[in-house]
C-alpha positions as CSV (number, residue, x, y, z in Angstrom):
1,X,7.8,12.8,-6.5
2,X,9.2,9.4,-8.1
3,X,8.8,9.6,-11.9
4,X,5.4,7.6,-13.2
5,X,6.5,5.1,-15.9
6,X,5.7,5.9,-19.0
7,X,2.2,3.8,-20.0
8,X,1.8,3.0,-16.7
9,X,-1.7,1.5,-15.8
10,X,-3.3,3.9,-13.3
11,X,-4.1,3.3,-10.0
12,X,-7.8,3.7,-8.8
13,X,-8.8,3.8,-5.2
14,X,-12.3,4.1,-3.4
15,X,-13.0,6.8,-1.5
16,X,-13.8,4.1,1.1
17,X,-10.1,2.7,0.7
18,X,-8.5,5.7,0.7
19,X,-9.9,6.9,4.1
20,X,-9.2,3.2,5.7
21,X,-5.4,3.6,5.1
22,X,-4.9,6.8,5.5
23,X,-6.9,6.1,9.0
24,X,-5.0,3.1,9.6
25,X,-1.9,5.1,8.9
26,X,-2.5,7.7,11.2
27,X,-3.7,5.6,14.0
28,X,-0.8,3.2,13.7
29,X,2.1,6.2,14.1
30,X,4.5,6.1,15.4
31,X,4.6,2.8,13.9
32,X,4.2,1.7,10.1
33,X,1.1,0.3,9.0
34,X,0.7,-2.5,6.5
35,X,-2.1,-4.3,4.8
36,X,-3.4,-6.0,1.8
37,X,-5.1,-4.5,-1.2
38,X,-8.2,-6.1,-2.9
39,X,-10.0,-4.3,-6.1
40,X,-13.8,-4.4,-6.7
41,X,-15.7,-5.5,-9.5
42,X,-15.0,-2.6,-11.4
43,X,-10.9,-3.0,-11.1
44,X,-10.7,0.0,-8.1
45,X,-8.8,-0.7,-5.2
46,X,-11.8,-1.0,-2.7
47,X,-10.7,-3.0,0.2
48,X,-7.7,-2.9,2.5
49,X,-7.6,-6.6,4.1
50,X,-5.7,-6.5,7.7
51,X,-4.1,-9.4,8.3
52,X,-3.9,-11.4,11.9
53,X,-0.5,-11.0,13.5
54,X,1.0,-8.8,11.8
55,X,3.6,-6.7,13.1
56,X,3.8,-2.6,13.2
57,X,7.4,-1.8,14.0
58,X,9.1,1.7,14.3
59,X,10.6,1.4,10.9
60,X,9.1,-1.5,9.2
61,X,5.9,-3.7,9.4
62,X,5.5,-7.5,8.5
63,X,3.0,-9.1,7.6
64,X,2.4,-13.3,8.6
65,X,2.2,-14.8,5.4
66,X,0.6,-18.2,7.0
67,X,-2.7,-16.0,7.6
68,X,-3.6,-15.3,4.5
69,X,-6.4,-16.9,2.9
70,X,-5.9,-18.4,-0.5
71,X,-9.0,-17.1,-1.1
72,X,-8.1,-13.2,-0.1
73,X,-7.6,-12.3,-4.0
74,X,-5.2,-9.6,-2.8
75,X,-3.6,-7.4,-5.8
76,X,-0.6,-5.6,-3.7
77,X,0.0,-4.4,-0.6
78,X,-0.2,-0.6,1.3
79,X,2.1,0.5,3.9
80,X,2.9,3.6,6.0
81,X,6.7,5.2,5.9
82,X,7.0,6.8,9.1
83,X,9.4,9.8,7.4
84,X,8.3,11.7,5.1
85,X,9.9,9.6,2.2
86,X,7.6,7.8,0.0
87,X,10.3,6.2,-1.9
88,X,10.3,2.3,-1.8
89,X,13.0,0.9,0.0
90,X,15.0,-2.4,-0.8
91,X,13.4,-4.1,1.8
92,X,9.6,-2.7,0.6
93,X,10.8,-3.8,-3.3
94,X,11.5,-7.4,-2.0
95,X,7.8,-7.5,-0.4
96,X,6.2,-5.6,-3.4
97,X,7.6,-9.1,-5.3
98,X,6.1,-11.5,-2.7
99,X,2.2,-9.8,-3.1
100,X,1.2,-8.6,-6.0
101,X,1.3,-5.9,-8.8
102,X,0.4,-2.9,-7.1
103,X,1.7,-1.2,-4.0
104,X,1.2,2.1,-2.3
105,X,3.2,3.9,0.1
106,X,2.0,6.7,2.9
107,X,4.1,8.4,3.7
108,X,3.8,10.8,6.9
109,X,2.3,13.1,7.3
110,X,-0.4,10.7,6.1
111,X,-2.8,13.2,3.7
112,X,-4.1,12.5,0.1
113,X,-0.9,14.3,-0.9
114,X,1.4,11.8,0.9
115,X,0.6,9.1,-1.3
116,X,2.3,7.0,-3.9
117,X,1.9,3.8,-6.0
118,X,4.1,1.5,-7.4
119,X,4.2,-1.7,-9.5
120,X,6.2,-4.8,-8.2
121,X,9.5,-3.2,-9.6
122,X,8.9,-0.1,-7.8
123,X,8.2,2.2,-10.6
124,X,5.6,5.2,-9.7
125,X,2.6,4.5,-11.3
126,X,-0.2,7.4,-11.5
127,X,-3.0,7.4,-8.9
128,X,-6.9,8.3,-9.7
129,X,-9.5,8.9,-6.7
130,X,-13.1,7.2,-7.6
């Protein structure tokens, strides 16, 4: 498990959230998954916003920029890691730049276990269940 920055703001996800992507995850295999994160009132991650045209590859997903609403008020991003890795990769630290300040990774086998979130820069940052 990646090292949680020291400080770090913590992470909070619905219960409602957490079964989309991990739904969407699993239903997506063998390819990744990818979506957009929105929080609620209350600052939890509550919403996982799909985006038209986006693409689920083997090893990668990309998401078409030119349909997202200015008004989606997205905070980060999830994806799915088809391994077992929930590191970031290069590629996943250059998109964690392009939408927002908090990202999280599932990584297969796709449980509550298998998940991980990260700021922009791709340090670990902890994760709380509301």
């Amino acid at each position: 498990m990646a090292e949680e920055a020291k400080g770090a703001t913590e992470v909070t996800l619905t219960h409602a959230a957490l079964d989309f992507m991990l739904h969407a995850a699993r239903n997506t295999f063998p390819d990744e998954f990818a979506g957009l994160l929105r929080k609620n009132k209350r600052g939890q991650i509550s919403e996982v916003l799909v985006i038209p045209q986006t693409i689920y590859g083997e090893s990668y997903s990309s998401i078409n920029f030119l349909n997202v609403p200015y008004t989606s008020g997205h905070c980060g991003s999830v994806h799915s890691h088809t391994s077992r890795n929930p590191l970031p990769s290069r590629a996943d630290l250059a998109f964690f730049k392009a939408t927002g300040d908090i990202h999280i990774i599932i990584a297969y086998p796709f449980t509550v276990g298998a998940i991980r979130a990260y700021d922009s820069k791709g340090k670990a940052l902890p994760i709380k269940i509301a």
